[in-house]
C-alpha positions as semicolon CSV with decimal commas, in nm:
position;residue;x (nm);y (nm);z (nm)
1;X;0,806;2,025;0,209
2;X;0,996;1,872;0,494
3;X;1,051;1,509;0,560
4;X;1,015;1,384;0,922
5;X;1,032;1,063;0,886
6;X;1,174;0,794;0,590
7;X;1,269;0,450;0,513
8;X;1,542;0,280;0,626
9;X;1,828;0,342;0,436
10;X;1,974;0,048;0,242
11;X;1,643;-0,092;0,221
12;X;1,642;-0,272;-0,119
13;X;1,381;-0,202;-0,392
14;X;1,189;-0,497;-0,458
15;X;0,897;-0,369;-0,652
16;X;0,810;-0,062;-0,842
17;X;0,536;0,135;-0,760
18;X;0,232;0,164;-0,992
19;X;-0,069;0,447;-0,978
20;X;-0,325;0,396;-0,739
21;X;-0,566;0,213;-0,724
22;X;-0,347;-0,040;-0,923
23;X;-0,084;-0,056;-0,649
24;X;-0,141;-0,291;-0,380
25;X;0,144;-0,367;-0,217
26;X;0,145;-0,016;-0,045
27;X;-0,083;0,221;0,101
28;X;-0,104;0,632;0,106
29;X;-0,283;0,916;0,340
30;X;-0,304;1,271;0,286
31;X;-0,434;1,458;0,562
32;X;-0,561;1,804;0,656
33;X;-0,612;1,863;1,026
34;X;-0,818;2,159;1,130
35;X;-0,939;2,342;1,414
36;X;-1,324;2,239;1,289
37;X;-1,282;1,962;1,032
38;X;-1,073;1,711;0,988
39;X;-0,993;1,598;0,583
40;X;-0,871;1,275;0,503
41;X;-0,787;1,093;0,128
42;X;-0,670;0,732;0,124
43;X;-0,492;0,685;-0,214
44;X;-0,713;0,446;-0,418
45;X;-1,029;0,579;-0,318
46;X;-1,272;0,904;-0,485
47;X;-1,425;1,040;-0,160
48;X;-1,285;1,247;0,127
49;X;-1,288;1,193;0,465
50;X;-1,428;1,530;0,627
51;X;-1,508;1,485;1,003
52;X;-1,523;1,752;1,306
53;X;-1,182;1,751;1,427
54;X;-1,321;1,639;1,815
55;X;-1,230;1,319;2,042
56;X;-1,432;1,139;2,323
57;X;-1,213;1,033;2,573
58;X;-1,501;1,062;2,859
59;X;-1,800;1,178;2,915
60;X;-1,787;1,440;2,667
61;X;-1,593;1,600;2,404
62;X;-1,286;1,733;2,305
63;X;-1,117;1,972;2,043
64;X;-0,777;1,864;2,043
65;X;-0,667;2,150;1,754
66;X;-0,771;2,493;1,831
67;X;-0,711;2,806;1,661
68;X;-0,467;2,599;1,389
69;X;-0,245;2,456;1,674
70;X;-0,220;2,088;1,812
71;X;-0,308;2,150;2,177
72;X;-0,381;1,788;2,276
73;X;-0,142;1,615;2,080
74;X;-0,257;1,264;2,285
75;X;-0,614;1,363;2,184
76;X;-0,522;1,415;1,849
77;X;-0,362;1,095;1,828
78;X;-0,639;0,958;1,924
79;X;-0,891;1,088;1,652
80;X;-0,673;0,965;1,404
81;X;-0,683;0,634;1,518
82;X;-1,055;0,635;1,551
83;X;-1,153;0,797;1,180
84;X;-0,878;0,606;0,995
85;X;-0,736;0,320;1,162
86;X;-1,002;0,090;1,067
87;X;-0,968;0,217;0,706
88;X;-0,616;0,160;0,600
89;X;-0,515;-0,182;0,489
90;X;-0,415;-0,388;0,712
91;X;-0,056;-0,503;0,724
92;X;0,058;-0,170;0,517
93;X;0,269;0,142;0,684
94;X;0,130;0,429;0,509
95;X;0,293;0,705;0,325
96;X;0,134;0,985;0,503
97;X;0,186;1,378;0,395
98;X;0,005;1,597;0,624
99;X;-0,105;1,993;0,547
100;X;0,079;2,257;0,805
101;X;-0,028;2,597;0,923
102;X;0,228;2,782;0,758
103;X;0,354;3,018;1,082
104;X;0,341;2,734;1,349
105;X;0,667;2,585;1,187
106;X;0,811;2,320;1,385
107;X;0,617;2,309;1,662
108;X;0,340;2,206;1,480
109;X;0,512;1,959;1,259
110;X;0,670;1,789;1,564
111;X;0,310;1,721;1,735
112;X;0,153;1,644;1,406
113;X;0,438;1,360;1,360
114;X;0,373;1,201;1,733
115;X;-0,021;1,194;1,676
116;X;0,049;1,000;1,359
117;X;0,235;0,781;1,466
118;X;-0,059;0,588;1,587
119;X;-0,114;0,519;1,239
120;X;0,201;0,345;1,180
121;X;0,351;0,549;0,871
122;X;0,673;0,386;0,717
123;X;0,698;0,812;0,596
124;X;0,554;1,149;0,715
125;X;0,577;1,441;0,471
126;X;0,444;1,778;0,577
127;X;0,384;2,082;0,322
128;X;0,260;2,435;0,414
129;X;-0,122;2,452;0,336
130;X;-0,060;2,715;0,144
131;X;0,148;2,550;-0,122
132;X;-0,133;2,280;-0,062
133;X;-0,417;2,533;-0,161
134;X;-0,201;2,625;-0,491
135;X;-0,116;2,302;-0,607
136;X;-0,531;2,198;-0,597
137;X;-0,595;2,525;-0,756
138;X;-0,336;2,406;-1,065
139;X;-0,191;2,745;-1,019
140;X;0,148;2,871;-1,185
141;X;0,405;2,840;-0,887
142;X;0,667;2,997;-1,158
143;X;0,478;3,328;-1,072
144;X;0,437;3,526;-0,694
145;X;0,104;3,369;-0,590
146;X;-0,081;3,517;-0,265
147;X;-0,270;3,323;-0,060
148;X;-0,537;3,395;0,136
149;X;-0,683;3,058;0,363
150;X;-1,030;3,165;0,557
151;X;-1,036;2,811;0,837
152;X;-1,328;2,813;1,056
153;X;-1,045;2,948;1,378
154;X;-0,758;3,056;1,146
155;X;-0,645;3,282;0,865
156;X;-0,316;3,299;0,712
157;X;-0,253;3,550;0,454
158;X;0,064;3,381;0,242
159;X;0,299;3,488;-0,048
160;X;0,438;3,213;-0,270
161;X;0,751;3,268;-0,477
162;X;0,877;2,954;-0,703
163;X;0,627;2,776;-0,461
164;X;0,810;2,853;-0,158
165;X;0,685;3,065;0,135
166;X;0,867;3,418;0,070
167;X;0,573;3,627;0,346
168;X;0,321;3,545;0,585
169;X;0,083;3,648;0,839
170;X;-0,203;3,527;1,044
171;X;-0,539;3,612;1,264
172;X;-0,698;3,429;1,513
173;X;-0,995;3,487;1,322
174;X;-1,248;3,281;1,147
175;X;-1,556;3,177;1,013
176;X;-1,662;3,006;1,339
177;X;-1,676;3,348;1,438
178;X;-1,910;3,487;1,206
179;X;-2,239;3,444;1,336
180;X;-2,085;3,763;1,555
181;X;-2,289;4,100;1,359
182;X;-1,914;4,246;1,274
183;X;-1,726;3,995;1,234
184;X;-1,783;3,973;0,866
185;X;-1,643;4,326;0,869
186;X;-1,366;4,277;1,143
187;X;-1,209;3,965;0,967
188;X;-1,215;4,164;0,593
189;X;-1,062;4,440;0,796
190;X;-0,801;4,188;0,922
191;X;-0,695;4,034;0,587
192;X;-0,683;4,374;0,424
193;X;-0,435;4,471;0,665
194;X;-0,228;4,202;0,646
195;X;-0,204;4,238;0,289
196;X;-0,146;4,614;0,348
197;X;0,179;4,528;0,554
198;X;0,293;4,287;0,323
199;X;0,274;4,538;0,060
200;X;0,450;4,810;0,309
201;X;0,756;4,554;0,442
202;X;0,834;4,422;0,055
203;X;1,105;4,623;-0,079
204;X;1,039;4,404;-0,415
205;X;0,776;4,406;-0,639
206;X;0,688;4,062;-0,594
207;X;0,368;4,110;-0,335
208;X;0,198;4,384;-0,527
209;X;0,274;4,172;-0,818
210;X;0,066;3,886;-0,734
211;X;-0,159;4,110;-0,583
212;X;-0,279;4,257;-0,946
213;X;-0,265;3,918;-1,077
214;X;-0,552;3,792;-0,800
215;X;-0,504;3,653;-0,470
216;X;-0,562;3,277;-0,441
217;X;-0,912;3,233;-0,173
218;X;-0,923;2,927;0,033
219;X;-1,112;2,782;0,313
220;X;-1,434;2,796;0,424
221;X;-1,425;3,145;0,433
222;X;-1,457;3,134;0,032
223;X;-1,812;3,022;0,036
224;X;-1,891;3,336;0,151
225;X;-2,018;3,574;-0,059
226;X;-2,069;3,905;0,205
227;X;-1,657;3,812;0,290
228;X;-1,571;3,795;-0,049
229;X;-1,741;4,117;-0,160
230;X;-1,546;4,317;0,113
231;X;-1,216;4,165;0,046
232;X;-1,241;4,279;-0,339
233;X;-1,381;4,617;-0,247
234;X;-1,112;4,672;0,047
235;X;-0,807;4,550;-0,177
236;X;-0,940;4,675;-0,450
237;X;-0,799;4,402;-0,649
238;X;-0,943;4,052;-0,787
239;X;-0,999;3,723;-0,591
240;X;-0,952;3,404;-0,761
241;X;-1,183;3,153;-0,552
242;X;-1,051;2,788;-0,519
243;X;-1,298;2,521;-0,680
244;X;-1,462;2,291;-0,331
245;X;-1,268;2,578;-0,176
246;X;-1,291;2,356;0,180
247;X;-1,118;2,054;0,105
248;X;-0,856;2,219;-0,107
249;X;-0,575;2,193;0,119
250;X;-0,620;1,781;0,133
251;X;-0,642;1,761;-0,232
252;X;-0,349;1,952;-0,253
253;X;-0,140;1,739;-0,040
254;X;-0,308;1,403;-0,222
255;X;-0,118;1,505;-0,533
256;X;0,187;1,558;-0,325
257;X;0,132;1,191;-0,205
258;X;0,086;1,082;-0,570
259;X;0,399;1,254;-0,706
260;X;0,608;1,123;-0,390
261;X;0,447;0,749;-0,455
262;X;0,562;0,773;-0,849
263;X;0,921;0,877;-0,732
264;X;1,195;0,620;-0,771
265;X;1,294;0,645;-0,412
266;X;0,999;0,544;-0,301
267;X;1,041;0,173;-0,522
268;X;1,153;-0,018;-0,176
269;X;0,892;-0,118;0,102
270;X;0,956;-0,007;0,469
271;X;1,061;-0,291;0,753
272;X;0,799;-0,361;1,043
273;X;1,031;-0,212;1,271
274;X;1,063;0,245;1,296
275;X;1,314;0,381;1,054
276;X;1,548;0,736;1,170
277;X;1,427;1,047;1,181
278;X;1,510;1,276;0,966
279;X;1,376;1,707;1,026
C-alpha cells in the first residue's frame, strides 16, 4: 500500500478517532475506479456507490478510464466531483484509499492522485486491487494466494505472497467483450496461459502452490458461469469465487480505510491548507 499523500507533520492530535458511523469529526472514501463502473463507499454509510465510470463535458459522453488506465485524468477528475462531491460532509478532507491496477504502477497512482484531488483529501492511500479482492474475500494472506480479477476491459492474473505482489500479468480482455461468439473461449484461453507462464517462470513452489489450494475469482467475470467452467476445466484446478464478486475490490479497500482510521497516527485532523507529498 503506498501513501501519496499525508498530514502535516507536527500536526497535534486533538481527538481520537472512534468507528464509523460514531465518528464525526472526520470523513472516509474508498474507491474503485474502473474502465465500466465506478465503486464508491463513504465510511458511515451500508450502500455502495456503483456508477458507469463516464463524464459529460459536452454534448456527449466520455470514458475517461479505458482498458484499466486513466486516459483523461481531467475527465476523471471530473466524475469524481460529480458522483461524490455533493455526498461528503461538508467542511471534512477525506481519508481517501483508492484500488490500483496492479501492473500500471505509478503511472496510474500519479493520475489517480491529481483526479482526487478535486475531492479535497487531507490523505490518499492506494493498494493493488488484488490485495483488495483478498482482503474482502477474508482470505489467509500468510499463504501464496492467486488472483484472478475478470473487469469488464481488464484482467490481471496476480500471485500474493505475505499479501504482497510476488507475480503478475494482464490482458486487454474482458467481459465487455463477451457478447463476441469466442470470446468466452479466447479470454479462458488467455488466463490459462498466464497462469501457465507463471507456473513456467517460478523457480519456487509458491505459484503451483496456491494454484492447488484454488485461485481467488474476482470481477465481473465471476458471475459467469460458461467462464468459470472453462477456467476449472483448462487449469484443471479449483476456483474459489468471491462473494458480490463485482464490488469486491471497494470493499476491500473500505476495510483498509477502517484499519487506517483506527490507527493512532491518524488521531490528529488535517489543516485547510495541502500537506507534502509523500510516494
Amino acid at each position: 500500500m503506498t501513501v501519496i499523500r499525508r498530514l502535516r507533520a507536527g500536526s497535534p492530535i486533538r481527538h481520537r478517532h472512534r468507528p464509523w458511523p460514531l465518528c464525526r469529526r472526520c470523513c472516509g472514501l474508498a474507491l474503485d475506479m474502473g474502465s465500466a463502473r465506478t465503486r464508491a463507499w463513504i465510511a458511515g454509510r451500508k450502500t455502495i456507490i456503483d456508477v458507469p465510470t463516464i463524464t459529460f463535458p459536452g454534448a456527449g459522453a466520455v470514458h475517461p478510464i479505458q482498458r484499466g488506465a486513466i486516459v483523461d485524468v481531467p475527465g476523471t477528475a471530473r466524475m469524481l466531483d460529480q458522483l461524490l462531491s455533493r455526498r461528503l460532509p461538508r467542511l471534512t478532507r477525506p481519508l481517501v484509499v483508492v484500488t490500483a491496477p496492479v501492473l500500471d504502477g505509478p503511472a496510474y497512482r500519479e493520475r489517480a492522485r491529481t483526479a482526487v484531488e478535486v475531492l479535497r483529501p487531507r490523505a490518499v492511500l492506494t493498494v493493488p486491487t488484488a490485495r483488495a479482492i483478498a482482503l474482502a474475500a477474508g482470505a489467509d494472506l500468510s499463504l501464496p494466494l492467486l488472483v484472478v480479477d475478470i473487469g469488464a476491459h481488464l484482467t490481471e492474473v496476480v500471485l500474493l505472497v505475505d499479501g504482497i505482489v510476488f507475480d503478475a500479468r494482464r490482458t486487454a480482455l474482458g467481459t465487455t467483450d463477451l457478447a463476441d461468439a469466442g470470446a468466452t473461449a479466447e479470454i479462458s484461453e488467455a488466463i490459462t496461459d498466464m497462469i501457465t507462464s507463471m507456473l513456467r517462470q517460478d523457480r519456487t513452489s509458491l505459484t503451483a502452490d496456491a494454484l492447488s489450494r484454488g485461485a481467488l475469482l474476482a470481477g465481473g467475470g465471476a458471475l459467469r458461469p460458461d467462464l468459470t467452467r472453462r477456467l476449472v476445466g483448462g487449469l484443471h484446478a479449483p476456483l474459489r469465487a468471491v462473494p458480490a464478486p463485482h464490488t469486491a475490490a471497494v470493499r476491500g479497500a473500505a476495510k483498509i480505510l477502517q484499519a487506517a482510521h483506527a490507527h493512532p497516527s491518524a488521531g490528529g485532523t488535517s489543516p485547510p491548507g495541502p500537506g507534502p507529498l509523500s510516494r
